[in-house]
C-alpha positions as CSV (number, residue, x, y, z in Angstrom):
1,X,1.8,-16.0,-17.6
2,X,4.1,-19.0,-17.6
3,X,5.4,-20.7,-14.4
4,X,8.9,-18.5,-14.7
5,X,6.7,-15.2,-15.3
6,X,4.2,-16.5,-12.5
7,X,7.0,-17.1,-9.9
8,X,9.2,-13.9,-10.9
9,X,6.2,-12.0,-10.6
10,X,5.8,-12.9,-6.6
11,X,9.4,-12.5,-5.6
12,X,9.1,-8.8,-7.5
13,X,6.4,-8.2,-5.2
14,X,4.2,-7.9,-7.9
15,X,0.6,-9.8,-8.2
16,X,1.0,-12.9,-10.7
17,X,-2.2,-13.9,-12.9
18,X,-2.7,-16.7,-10.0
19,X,-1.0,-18.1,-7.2
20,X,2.1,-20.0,-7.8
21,X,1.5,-23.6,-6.9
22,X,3.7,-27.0,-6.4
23,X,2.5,-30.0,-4.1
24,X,5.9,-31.1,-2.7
25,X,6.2,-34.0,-5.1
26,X,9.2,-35.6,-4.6
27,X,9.6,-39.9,-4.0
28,X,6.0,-40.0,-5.4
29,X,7.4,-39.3,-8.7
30,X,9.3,-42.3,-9.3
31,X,5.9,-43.4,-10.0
32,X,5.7,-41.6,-12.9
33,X,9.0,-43.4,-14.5
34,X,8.3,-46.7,-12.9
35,X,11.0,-47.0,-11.0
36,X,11.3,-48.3,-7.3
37,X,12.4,-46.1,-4.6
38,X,16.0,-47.6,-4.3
39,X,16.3,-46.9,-7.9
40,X,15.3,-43.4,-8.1
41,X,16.9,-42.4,-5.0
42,X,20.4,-43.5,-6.7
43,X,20.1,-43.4,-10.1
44,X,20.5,-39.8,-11.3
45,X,18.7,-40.0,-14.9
46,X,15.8,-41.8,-13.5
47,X,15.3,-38.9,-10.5
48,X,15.5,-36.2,-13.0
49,X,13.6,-37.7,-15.6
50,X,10.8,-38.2,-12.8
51,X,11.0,-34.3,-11.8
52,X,10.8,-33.7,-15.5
53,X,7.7,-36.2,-16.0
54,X,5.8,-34.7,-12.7
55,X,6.2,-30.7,-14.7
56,X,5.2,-32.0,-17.2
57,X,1.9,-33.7,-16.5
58,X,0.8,-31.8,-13.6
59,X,2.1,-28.4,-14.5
60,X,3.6,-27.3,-11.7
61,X,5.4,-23.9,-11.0
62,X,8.5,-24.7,-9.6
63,X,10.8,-28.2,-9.6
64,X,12.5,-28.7,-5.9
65,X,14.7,-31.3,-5.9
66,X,14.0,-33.1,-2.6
67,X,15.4,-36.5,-2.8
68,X,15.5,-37.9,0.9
69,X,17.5,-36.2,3.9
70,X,20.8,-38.6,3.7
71,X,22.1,-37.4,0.7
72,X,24.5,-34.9,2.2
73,X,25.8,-37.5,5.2
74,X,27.0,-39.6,2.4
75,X,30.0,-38.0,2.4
76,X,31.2,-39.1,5.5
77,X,30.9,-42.5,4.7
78,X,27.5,-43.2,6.6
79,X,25.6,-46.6,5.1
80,X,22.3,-45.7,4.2
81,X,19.3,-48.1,4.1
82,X,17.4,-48.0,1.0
83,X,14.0,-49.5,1.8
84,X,11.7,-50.1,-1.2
85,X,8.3,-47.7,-0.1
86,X,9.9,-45.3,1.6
87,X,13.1,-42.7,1.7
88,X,16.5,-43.4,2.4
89,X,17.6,-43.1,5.7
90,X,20.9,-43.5,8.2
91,X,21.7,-46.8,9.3
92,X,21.6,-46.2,13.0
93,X,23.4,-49.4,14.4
94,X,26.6,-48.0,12.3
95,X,26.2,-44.2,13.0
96,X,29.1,-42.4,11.9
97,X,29.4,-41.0,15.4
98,X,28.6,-43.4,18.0
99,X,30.0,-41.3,21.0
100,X,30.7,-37.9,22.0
101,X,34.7,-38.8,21.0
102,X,33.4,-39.6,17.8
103,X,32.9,-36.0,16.7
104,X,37.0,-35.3,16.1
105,X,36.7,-37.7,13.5
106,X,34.4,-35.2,11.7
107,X,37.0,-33.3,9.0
108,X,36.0,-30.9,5.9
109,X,35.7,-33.5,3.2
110,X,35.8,-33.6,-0.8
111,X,32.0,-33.4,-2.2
112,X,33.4,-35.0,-5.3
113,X,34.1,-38.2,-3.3
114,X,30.4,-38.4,-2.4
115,X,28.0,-40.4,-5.1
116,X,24.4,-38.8,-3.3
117,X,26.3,-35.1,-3.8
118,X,27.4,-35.7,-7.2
119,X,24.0,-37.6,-7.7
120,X,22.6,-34.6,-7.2
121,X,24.4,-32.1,-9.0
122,X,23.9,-34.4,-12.1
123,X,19.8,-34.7,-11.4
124,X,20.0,-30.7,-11.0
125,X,21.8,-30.3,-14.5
126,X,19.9,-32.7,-16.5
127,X,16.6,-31.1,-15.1
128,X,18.2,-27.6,-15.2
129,X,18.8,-28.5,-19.0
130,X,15.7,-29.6,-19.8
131,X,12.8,-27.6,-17.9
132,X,14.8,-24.3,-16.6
133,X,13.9,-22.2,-19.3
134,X,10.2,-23.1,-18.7
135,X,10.4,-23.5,-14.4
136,X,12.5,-22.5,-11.4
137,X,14.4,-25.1,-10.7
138,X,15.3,-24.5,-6.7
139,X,18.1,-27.5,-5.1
140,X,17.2,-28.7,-1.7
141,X,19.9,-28.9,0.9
142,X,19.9,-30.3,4.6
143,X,21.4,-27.8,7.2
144,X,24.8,-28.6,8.9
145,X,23.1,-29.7,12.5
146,X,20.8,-32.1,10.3
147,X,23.8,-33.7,8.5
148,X,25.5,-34.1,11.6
149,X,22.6,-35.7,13.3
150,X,22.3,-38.1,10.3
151,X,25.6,-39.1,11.3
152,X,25.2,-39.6,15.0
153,X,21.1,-39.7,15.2
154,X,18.8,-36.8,16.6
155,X,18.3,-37.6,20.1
156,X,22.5,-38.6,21.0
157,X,23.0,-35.1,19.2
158,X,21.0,-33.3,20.9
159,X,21.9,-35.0,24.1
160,X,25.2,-34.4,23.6
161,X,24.9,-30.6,22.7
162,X,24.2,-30.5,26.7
163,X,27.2,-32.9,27.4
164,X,29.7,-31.4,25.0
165,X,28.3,-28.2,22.9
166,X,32.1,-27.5,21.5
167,X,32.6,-31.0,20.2
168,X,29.0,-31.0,18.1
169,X,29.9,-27.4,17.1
170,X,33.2,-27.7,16.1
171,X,31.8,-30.8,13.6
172,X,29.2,-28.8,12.0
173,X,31.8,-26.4,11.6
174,X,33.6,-29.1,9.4
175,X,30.5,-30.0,8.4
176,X,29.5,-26.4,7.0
177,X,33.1,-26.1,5.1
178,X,32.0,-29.0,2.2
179,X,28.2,-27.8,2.4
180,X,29.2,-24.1,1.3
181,X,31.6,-25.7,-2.0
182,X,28.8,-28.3,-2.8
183,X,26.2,-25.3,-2.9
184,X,28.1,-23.6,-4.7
185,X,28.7,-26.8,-7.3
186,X,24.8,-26.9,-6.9
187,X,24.8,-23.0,-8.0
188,X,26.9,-23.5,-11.4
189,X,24.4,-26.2,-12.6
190,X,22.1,-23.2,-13.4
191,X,19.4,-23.2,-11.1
192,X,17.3,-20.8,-9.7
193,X,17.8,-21.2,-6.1
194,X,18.3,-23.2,-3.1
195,X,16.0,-24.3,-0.2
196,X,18.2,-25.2,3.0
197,X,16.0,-27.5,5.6
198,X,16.9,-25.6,8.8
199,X,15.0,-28.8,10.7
200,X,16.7,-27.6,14.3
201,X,15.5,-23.7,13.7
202,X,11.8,-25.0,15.7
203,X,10.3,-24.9,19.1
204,X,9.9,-27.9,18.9
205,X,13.3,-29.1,18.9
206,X,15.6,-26.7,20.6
207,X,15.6,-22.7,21.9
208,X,16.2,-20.1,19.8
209,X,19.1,-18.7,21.1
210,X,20.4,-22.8,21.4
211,X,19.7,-22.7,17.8
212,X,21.1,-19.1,16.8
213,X,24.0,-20.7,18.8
214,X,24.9,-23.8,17.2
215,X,23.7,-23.1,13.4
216,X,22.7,-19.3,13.3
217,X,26.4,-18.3,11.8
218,X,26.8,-21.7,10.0
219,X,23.2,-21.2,7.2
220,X,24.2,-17.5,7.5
221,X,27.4,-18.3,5.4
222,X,25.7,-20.4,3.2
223,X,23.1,-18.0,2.7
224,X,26.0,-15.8,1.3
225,X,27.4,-18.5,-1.1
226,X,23.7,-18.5,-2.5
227,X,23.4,-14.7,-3.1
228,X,27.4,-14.3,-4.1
229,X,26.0,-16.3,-6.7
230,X,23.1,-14.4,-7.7
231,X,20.5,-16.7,-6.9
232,X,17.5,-17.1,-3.8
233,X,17.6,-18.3,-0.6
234,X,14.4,-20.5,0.7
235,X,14.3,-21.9,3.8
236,X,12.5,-25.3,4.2
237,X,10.9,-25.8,7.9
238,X,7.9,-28.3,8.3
239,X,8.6,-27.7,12.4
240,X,6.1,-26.3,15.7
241,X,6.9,-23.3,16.5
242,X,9.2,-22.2,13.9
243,X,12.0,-19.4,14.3
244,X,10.9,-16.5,11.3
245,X,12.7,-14.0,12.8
246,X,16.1,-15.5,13.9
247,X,16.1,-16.9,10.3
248,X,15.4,-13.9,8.8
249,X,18.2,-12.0,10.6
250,X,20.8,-15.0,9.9
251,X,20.0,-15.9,6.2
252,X,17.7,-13.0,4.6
253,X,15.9,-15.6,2.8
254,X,13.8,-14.8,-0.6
255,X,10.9,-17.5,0.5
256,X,10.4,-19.6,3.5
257,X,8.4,-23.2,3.0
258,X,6.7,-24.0,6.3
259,X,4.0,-26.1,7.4
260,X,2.9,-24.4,11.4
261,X,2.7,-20.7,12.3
262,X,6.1,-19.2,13.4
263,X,6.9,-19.3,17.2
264,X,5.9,-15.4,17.2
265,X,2.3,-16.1,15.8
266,X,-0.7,-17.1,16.7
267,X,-2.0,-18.3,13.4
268,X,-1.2,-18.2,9.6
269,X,-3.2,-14.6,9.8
270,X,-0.5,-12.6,11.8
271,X,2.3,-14.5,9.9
272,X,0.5,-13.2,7.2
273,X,0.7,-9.8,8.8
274,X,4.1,-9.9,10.3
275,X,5.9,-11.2,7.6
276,X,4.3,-11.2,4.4
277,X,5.9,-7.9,3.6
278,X,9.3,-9.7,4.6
279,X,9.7,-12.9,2.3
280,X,7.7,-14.8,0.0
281,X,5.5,-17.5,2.1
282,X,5.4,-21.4,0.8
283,X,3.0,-23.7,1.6
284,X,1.1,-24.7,4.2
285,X,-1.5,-27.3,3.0
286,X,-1.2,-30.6,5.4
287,X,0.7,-33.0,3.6
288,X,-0.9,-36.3,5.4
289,X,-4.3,-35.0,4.0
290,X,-4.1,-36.0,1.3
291,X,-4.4,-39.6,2.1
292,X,-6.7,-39.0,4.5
293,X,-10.1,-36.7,5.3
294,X,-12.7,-35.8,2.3
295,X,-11.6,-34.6,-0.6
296,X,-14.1,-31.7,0.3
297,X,-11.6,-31.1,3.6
298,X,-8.4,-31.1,0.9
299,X,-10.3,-28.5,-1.1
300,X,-11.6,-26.1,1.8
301,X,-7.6,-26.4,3.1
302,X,-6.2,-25.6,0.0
303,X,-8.8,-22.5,-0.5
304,X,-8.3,-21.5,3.4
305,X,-4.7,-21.1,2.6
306,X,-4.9,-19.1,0.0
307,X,-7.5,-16.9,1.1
308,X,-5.4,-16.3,4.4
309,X,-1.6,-16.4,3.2
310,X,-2.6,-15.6,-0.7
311,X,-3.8,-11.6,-0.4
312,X,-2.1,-9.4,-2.2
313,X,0.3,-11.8,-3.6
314,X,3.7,-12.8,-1.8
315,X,2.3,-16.5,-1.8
316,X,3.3,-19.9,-3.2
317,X,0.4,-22.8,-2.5
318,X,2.0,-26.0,-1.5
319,X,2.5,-28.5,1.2
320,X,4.2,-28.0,4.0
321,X,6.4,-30.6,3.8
322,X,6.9,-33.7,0.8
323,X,3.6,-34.5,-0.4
324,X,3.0,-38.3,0.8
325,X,5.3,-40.9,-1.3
326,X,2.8,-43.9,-1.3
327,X,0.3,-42.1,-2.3
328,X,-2.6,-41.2,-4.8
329,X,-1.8,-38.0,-7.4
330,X,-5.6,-37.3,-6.7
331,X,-5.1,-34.4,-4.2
332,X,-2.4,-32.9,-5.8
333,X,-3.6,-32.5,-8.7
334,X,-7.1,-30.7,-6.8
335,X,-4.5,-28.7,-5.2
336,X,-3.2,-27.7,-8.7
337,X,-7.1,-27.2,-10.2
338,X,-7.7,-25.1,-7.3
339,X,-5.0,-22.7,-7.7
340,X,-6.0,-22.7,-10.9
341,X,-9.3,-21.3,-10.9
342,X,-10.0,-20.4,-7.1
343,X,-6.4,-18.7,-6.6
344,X,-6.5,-16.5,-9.5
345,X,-5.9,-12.5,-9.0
346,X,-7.4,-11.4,-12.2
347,X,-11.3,-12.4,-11.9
């Protein structure tokens, strides 16, 4: 099988020759191009042409197209730091929102006026156009409540959703009216999917009702854009305590890329149970193993994961969240080995 057979195989509910497999290499691939991280966070050719280089010399299943979580708050006008070993972030001391009257500045804008957006769109074309007939290529988009805290910072926002919950959800509201055109943009570039970070759908950050509150309805209409358009719906969510089941309800998402056990079970063995039959389940390998621990401890997680989440099929082996950007290509390509030869289903 070939990574498009492989990967069609697990979302028919069928058993591939092996388990699908992709380390979440993202700013580690500039590497590959030698480029510097300001570079390859803003220079479309060079980000695709580093996707293109990482499928191509570590054989991969499937291309995601994380660049860094500030591409989408470009749009309304937030200055982003580009630091030169790490990803681009918000620049804090000019947050878009700085108070709680802030938020009625936040309007439906034009994607077409942000560079990141159309960035993107271009990096998803040129890699679309040169490895989709080959791999899934699946776009990676930050949820509504995460653009809006890139624009007034996580703790204020969620501060404030005490202090004024109308104000924060009528913005994401605004928010949500460009992210459902620039998904669809996303859509017509000709890739296979998209993978929405729902980073406030956790335990860890709010309730679940809080959440279903606030976003629930917002990724739900997303969702549709996605499937109006004929292609899947993956949730990204590298969170404690993660919400399956609310997500589930909201977006009926293909695949969900995760890192803990959902908030409903006690380990990876019940989520197995409870949801395996549900949606395809990504991951959930430790990214910040692989720079530290034995390579023996890499191995026996990689092999754990499989043998827990892998049964039967209905599995993708990968990190939980972006596979360290400083450092060594060692453990991912074990990872890769291992799915290779431990992970098949047809010994």
């Amino acid at each position: 099988m070939n990574s498009i057979e492989r990967i069609s195989a697990v979302f028919e509910k069928k058993t591939p020759d092996r388990v699908p497999v992709y380390p979440i290499m993202s700013g580690i691939t500039r590497k590959l191009t030698g480029a510097s991280y300001p570079e390859w966070s803003q220079n479309a050719d060079i980000c695709a042409q580093s996707f293109i280089k990482c499928a191509d010399e570590f054989d991969i299943d499937c291309i995601v197209t994380l660049i860094d979580l500030s591409v989408e708050c470009d749009a309304w006008g937030q200055k982003i730091i580009y630091p030169e070993n790490e990803a681009a972030h918000p620049d804090y001391s000019q947050s878009v929102v700085s108070d709680i009257d802030d938020y009625s500045k936040i309007k439906k804008v034009d994607y077409r006026t942000s560079k990141r957006m159309m960035m993107h769109i271009d990096v998803c074309k040129k890699i679309v156009e040169a490895k989709g007939s080959e791999k899934p290529v699946i776009a990676f988009v930050f949820g509504p409540l995460g653009v809006l805290s890139m624009l007034r910072n996580q703790q204020d926002m969620y501060m404030d959703l005490y202090d004024d919950p109308e104000a924060v959800a009528e913005s994401a509201h605004e928010i949500n009216e460009t992210l459902k055109e620039y998904v669809s943009a996303l859509c017509d570039t000709g890739i296979n999917g998209i993978m929405f970070d729902t980073l406030f759908s956790s335990g860890s950050i709010m309730s679940k009702p809080m959440w279903d509150e606030m976003e629930g309805g917002l990724v739900e209409e997303l969702a549709n854009v996605v499937h109006e358009k004929n292609k899947l719906v993956m949730i990204h969510n590298c969170g404690q305590q993660i919400y399956f089941d609310a997500q589930i309800e909201r977006m009926k998402p293909e695949a969900i890329s995760f890192l803990y056990p959902p908030d409903d079970c006690r380990n990876f063995a019940e989520c197995k149970e409870k949801y395996g039959d549900k949606v395809v389940l990504i991951g959930c390998v430790t990214p910040a193993n692989a720079v530290i621990g034995t390579d023996e401890e890499w191995d026996n997680e990689c092999k754990t994961q499989f043998d827990t989440l892998g049964k039967d099929g209905g599995f993708i082996l990968a990190t939980g969240c972006e596979y360290p950007a400083n450092a060594s290509f060692d453990r991912a390509n074990r990872m890769i080995e291992i799915a290779k030869t431990y992970g098949r289903y047809d010994k």
